[in-house]
C-alpha positions in Angstrom: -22.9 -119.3 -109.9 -22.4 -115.5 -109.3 -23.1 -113.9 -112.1 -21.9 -110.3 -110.5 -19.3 -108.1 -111.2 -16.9 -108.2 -108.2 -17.4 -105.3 -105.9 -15.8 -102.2 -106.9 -13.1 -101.1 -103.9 -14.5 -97.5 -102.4 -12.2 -94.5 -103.5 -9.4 -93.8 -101.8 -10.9 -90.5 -100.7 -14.1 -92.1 -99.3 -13.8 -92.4 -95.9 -11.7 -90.4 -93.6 -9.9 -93.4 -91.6 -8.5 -95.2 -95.0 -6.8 -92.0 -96.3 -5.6 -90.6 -92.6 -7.5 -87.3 -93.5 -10.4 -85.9 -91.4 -12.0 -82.7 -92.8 -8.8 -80.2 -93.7 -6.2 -82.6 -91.1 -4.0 -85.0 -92.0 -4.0 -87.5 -88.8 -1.0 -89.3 -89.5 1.1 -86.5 -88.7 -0.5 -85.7 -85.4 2.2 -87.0 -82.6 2.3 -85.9 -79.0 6.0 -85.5 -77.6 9.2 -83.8 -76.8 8.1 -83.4 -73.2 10.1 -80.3 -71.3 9.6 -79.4 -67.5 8.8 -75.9 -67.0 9.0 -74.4 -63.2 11.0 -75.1 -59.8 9.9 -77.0 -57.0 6.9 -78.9 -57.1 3.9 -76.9 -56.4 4.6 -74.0 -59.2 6.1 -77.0 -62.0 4.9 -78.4 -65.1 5.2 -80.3 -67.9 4.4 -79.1 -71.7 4.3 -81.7 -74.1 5.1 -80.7 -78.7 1.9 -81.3 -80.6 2.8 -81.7 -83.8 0.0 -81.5 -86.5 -0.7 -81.6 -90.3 -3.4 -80.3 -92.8 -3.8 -82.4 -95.9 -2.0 -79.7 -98.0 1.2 -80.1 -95.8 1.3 -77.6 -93.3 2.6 -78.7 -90.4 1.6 -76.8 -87.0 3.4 -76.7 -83.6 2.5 -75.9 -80.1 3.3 -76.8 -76.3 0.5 -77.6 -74.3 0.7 -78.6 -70.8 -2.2 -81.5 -69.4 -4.6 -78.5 -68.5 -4.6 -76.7 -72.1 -6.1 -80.5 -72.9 -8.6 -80.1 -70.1 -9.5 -77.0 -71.4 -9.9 -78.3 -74.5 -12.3 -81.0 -73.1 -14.1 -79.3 -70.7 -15.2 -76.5 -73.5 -16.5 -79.2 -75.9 -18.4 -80.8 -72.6 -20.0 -77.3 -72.0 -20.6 -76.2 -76.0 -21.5 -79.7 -77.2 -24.8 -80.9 -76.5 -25.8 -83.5 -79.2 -25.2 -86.5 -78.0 -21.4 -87.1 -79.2 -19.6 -88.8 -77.0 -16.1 -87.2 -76.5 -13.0 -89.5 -75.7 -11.6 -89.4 -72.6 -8.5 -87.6 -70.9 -6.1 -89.8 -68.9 -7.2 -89.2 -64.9 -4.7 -87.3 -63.1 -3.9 -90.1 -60.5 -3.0 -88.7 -56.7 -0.9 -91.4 -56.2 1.1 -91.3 -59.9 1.1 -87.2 -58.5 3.5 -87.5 -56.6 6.0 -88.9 -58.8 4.7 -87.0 -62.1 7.8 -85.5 -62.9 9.2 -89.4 -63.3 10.2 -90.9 -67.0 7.5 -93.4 -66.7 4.6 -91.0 -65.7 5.8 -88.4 -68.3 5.7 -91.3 -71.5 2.5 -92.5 -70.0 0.6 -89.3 -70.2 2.6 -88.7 -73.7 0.6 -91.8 -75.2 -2.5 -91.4 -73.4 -2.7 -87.3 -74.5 -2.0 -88.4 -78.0 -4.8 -90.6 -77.5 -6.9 -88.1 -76.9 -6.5 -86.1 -79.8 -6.2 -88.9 -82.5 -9.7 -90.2 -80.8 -11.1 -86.1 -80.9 -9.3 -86.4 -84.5 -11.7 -89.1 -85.8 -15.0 -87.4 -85.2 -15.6 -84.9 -88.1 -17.6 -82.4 -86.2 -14.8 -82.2 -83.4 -12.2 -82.1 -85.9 -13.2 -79.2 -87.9 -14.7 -77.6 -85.0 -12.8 -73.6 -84.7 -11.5 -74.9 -80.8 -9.7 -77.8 -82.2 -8.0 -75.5 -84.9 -7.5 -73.1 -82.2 -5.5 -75.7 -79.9 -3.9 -77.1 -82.4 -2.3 -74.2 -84.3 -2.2 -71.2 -81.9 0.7 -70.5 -79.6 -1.7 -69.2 -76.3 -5.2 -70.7 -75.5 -7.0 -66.6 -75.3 -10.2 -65.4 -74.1 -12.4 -65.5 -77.1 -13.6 -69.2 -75.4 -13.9 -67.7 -72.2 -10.6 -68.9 -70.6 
């Protein structure tokens, strides 16, 4: 026989994953979407996609960003991060899915695999609260105080 209480279940609040909240964000209400074509031609074109995101206390945040404002993104945390945290990774930009990047299919796969990317950067708390993920994610233009 067990004579111990049952296991009490963890707060609510306890861990980040259960409640959808990392540090001030509320993940659920992060979506990548609403893809628009920018540009003639194909050289000079370009494809934004709607982040939509949410703080816990409701306030919702959008911005266009376009596959590079997420390299950005990456490529700062690669340069300012050096503690061993492994950052998820962007979808490849494919030379053969390049030529045909402007299709329905290639634009929905890079949809789901750039919301990917953020919900996975979303999880870590250190990435999450970090001032260049609330700089992407709630300013309208990427600027030069990160050395753009």
């Amino acid at each position: 026989m067990n004579d111990r209480p049952p296991a009490e279940d963890p707060p609510s609040d306890s861990h980040p994953v259960l409640n959808n909240n990392v540090g001030e964000w509320d993940i659920s209400g992060l979506s990548v979407n609403s893809p628009e074509k920018h540009g003639e031609g194909f050289k000079d074109a370009y494809v934004t996609y709607l982040i939509t995101s949410r703080t816990v206390d409701g306030k919702e945040h959008r911005v266009r960003r376009r596959y590079q404002d997420f390299l950005w993104l990456l490529e700062r945390f690669q340069g300012e991060l050096q503690s061993g945290i492994i950052l998820p990774p962007l979808p490849e930009k494919n030379r053969l899915e390049y030529l045909d990047r402007f299709s329905p299919e290639f634009i929905q796969k890079r949809q789901l695999s750039l919301e990917r990317f953020l919900a996975r950067l979303m999880l870590h708390d250190r990435l999450a609260s970090h001032p260049m993920t609330l700089h992407f994610l709630t300013k309208d233009f990427l600027v030069a105080i990160y050395n753009v």
